[in-house]
TIVO-868872 format. One record per atom (N, C-alpha, C): residue in one letter; atom name; y, x, z. Coordinates in nm, 3 decimals. Example, Ala and Ser with C-alpha at 12.3 -4.5 7.8 and 13.67 -1.06 7.14 Angstrom:
# residues 2
NODE | A | N | -0.569 | 1.319 | 0.780
NODE | A | CA | -0.450 | 1.230 | 0.780
NODE | A | C | -0.330 | 1.320 | 0.780
NODE | S | N | -0.225 | 1.285 | 0.708
NODE | S | CA | -0.106 | 1.367 | 0.714
NODE | S | C | 0.003 | 1.290 | 0.787
# end
This chain:
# residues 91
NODE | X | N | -0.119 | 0.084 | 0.000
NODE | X | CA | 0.000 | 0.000 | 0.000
NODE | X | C | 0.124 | 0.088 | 0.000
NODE | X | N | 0.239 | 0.014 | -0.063
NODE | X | CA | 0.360 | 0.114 | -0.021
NODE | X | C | 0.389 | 0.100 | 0.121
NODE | X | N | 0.494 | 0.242 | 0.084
NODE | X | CA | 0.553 | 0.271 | 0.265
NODE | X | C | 0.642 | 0.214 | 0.303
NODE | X | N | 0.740 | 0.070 | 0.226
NODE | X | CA | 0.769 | -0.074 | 0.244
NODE | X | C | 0.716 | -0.163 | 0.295
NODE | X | N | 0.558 | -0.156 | 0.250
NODE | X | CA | 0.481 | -0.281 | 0.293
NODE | X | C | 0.439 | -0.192 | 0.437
NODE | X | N | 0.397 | -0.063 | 0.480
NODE | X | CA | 0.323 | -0.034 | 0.557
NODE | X | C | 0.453 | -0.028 | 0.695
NODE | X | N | 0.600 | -0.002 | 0.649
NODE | X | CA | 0.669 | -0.044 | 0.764
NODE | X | C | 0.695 | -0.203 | 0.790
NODE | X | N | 0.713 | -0.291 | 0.690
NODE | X | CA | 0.754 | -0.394 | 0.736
NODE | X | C | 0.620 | -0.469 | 0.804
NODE | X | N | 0.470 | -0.451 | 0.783
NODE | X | CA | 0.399 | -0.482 | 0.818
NODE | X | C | 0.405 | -0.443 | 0.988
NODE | X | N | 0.425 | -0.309 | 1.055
NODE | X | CA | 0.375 | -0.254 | 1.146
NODE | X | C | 0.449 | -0.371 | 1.286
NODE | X | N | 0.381 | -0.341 | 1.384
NODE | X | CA | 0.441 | -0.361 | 1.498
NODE | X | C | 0.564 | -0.371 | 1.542
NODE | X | N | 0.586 | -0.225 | 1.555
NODE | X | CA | 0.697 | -0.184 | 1.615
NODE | X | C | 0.853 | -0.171 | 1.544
NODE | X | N | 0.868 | -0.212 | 1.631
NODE | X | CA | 1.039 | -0.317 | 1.605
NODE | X | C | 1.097 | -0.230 | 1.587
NODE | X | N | 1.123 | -0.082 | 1.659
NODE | X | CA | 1.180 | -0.003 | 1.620
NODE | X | C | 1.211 | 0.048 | 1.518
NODE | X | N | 1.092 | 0.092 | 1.484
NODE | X | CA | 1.074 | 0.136 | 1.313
NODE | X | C | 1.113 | 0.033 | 1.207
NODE | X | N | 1.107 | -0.128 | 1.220
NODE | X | CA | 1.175 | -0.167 | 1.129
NODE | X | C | 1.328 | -0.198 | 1.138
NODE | X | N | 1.371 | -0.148 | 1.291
NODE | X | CA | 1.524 | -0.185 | 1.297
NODE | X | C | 1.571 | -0.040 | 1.227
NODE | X | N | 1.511 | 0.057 | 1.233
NODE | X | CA | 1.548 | 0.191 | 1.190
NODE | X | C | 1.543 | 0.151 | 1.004
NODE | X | N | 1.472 | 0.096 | 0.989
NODE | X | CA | 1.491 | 0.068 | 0.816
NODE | X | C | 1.563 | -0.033 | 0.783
NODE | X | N | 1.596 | -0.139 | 0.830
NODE | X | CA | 1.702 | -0.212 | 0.820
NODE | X | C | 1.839 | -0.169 | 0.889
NODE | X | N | 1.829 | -0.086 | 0.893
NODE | X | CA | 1.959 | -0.036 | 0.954
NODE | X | C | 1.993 | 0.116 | 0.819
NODE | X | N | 1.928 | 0.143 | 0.793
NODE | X | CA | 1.925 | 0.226 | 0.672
NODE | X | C | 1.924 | 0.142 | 0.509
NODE | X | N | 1.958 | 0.002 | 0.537
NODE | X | CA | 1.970 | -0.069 | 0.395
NODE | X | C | 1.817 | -0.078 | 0.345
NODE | X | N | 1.716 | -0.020 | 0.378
NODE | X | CA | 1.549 | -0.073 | 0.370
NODE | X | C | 1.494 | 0.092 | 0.268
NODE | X | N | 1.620 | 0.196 | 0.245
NODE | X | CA | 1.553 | 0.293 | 0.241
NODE | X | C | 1.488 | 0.349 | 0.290
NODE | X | N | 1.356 | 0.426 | 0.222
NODE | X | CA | 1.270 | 0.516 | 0.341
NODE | X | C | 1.212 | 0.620 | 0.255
NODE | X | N | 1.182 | 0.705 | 0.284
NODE | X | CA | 1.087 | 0.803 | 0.162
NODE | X | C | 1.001 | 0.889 | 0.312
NODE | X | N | 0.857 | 0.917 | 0.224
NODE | X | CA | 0.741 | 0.974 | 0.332
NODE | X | C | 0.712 | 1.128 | 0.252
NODE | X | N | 0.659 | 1.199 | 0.328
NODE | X | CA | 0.621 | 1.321 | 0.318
NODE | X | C | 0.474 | 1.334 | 0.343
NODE | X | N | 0.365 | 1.458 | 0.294
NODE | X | CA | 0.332 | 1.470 | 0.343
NODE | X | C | 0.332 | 1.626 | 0.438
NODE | X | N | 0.334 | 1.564 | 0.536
NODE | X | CA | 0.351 | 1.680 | 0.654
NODE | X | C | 0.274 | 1.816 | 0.670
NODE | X | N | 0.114 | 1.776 | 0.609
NODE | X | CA | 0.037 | 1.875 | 0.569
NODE | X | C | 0.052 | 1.928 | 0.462
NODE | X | N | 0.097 | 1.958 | 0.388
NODE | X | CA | 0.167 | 2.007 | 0.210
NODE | X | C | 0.197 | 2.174 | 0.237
NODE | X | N | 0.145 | 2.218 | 0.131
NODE | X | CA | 0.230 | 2.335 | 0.174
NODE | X | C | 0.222 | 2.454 | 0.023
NODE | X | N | 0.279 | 2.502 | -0.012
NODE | X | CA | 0.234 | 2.552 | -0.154
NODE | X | C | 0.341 | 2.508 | -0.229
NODE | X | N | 0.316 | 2.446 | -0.392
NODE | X | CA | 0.381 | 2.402 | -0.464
NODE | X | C | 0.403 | 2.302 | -0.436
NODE | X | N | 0.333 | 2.207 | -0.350
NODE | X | CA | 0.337 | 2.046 | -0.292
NODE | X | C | 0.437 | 2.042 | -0.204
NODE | X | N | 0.482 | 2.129 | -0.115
NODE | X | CA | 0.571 | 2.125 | -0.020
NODE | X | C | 0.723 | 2.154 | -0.106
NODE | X | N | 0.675 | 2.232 | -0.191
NODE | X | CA | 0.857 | 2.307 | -0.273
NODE | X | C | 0.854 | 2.158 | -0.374
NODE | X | N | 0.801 | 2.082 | -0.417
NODE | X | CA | 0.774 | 1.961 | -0.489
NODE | X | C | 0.798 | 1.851 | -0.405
NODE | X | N | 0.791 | 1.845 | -0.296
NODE | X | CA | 0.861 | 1.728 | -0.214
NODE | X | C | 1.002 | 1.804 | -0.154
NODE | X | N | 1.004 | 1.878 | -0.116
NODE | X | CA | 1.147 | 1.905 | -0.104
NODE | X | C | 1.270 | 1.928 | -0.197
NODE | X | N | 1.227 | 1.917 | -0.352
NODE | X | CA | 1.297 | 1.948 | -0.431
NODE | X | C | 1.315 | 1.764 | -0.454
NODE | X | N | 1.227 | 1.658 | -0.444
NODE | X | CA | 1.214 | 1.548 | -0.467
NODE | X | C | 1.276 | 1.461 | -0.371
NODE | X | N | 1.341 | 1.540 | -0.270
NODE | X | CA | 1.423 | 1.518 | -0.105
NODE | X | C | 1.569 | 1.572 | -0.193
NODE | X | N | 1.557 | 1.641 | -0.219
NODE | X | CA | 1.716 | 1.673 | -0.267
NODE | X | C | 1.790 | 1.599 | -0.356
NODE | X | N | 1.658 | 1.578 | -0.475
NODE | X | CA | 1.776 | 1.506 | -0.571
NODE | X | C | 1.806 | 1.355 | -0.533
NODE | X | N | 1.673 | 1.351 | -0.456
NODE | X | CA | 1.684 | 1.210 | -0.393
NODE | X | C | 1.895 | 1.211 | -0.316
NODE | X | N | 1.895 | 1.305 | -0.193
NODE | X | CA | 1.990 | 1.279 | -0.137
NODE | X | C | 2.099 | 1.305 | -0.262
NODE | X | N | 2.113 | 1.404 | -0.311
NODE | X | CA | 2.217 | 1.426 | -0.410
NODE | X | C | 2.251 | 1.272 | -0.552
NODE | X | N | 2.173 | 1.207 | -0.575
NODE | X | CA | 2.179 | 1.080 | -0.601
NODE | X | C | 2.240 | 1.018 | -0.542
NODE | X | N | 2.185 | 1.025 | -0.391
NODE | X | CA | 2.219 | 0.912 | -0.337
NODE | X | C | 2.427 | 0.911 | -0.303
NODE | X | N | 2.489 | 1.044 | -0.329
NODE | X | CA | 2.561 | 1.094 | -0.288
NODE | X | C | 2.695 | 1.062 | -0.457
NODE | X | N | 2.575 | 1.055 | -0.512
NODE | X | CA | 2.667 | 1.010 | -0.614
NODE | X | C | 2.699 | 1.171 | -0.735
NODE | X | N | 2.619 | 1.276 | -0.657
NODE | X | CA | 2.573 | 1.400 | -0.726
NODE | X | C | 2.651 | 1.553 | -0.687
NODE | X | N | 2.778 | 1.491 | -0.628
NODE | X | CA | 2.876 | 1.537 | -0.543
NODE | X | C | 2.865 | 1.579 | -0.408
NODE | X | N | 2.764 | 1.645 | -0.397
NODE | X | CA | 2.723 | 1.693 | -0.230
NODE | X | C | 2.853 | 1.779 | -0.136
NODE | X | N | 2.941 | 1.823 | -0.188
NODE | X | CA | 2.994 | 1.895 | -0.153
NODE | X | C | 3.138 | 1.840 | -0.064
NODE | X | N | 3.166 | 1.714 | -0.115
NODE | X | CA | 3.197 | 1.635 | -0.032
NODE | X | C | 3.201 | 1.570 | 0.064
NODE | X | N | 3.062 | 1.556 | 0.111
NODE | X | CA | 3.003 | 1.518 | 0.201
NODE | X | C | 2.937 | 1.659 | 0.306
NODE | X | N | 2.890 | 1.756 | 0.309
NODE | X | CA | 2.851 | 1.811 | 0.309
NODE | X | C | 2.904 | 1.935 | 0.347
NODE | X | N | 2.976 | 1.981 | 0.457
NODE | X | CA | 3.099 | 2.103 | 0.362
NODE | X | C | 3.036 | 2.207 | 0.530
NODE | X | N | 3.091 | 2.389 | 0.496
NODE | X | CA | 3.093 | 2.449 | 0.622
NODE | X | C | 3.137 | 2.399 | 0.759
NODE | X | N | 3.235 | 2.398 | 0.713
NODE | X | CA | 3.311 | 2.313 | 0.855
NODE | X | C | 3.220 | 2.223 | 0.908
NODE | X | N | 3.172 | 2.128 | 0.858
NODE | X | CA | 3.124 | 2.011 | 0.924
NODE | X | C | 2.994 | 2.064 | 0.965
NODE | X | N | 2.940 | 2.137 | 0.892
NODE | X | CA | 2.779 | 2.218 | 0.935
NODE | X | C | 2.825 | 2.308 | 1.071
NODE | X | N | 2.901 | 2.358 | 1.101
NODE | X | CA | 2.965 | 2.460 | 1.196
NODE | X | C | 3.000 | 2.349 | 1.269
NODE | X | N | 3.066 | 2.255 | 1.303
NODE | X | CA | 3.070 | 2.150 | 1.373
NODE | X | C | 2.967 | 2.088 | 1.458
NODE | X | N | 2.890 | 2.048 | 1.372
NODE | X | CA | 2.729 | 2.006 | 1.434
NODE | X | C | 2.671 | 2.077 | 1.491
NODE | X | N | 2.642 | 2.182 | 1.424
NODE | X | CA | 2.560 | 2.310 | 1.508
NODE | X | C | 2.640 | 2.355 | 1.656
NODE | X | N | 2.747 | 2.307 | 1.656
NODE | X | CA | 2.805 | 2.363 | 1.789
NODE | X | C | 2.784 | 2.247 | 1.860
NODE | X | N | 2.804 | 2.146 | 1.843
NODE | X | CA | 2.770 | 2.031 | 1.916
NODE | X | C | 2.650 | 1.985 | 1.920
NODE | X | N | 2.517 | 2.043 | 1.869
NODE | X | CA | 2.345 | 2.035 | 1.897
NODE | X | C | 2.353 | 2.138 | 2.012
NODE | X | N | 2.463 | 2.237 | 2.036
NODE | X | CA | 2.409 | 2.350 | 2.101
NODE | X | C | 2.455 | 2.310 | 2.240
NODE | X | N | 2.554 | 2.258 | 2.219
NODE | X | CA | 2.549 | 2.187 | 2.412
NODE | X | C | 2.497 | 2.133 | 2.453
NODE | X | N | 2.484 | 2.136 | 2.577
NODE | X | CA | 2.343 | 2.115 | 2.642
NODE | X | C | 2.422 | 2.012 | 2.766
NODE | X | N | 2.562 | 1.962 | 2.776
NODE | X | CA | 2.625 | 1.899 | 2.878
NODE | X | C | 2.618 | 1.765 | 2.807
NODE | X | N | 2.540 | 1.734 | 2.700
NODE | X | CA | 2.549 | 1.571 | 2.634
NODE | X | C | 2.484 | 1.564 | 2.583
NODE | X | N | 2.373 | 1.390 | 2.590
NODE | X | CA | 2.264 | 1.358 | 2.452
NODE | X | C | 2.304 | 1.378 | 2.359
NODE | X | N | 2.179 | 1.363 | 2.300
NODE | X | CA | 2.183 | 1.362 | 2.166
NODE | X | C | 2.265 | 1.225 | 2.093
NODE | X | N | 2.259 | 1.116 | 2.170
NODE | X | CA | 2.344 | 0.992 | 2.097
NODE | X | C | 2.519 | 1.007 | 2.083
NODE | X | N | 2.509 | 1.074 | 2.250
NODE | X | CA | 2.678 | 1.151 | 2.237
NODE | X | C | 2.707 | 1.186 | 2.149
NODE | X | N | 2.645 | 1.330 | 2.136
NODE | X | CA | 2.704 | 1.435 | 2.033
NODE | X | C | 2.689 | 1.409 | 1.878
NODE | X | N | 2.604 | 1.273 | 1.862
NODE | X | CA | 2.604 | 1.217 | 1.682
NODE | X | C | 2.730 | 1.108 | 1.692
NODE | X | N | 2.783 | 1.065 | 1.809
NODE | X | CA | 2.867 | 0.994 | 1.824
NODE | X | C | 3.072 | 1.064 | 1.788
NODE | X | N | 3.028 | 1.188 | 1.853
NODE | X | CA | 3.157 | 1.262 | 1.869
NODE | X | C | 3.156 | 1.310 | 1.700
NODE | X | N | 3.018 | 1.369 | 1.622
NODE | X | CA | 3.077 | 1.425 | 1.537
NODE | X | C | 3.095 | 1.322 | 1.386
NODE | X | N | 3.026 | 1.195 | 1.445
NODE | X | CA | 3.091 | 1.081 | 1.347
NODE | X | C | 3.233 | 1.049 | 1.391
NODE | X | N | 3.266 | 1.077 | 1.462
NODE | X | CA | 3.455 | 1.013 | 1.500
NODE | X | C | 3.521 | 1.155 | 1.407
NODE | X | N | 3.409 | 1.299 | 1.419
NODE | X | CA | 3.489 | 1.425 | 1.360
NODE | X | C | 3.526 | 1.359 | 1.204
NODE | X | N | 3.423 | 1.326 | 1.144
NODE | X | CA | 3.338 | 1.330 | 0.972
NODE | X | C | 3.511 | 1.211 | 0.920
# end
């Protein structure tokens, strides 16, 4: 089955509030991959996001904001919901 039918089917509420909250996108991996299968899903992760971006990553995407995050994953005085909170008020 797809990985549509296999989330909207499942149990847990979570996982489908996490996809309805993402507009009902989802894409799966496999986790065991590794070789040309792994450089083949990650290349299939990129253009995916770069699509989704409108092809223009660089906009979205920039040093600053990577240097931003990384400093705010690295404190250790706030969750994790905080610190995705502070650097969406940054973005």
């Amino acid at each position: 089955s797809s990985l549509q039918q296999y989330v909207a089917d499942t149990d847990n509420a979570a996982l489908r509030e996490l996809l309805r909250d993402c507009g009902g996108r989802c894409c799966a991996f496999n986790n065991r991959a590794g070789g040309a299968e792994w450089d083949a899903q990650a290349g299939d992760l990129l253009a995916l996001v770069q699509q989704m971006l409108g092809g223009d990553l660089s906009t979205h995407y920039t040093n600053k904001l990577y240097s931003q995050a990384t400093q705010l994953l690295g404190c250790n005085d706030m969750d994790f919901e905080e610190k995705c909170k502070r650097l969406a008020e940054q973005v």
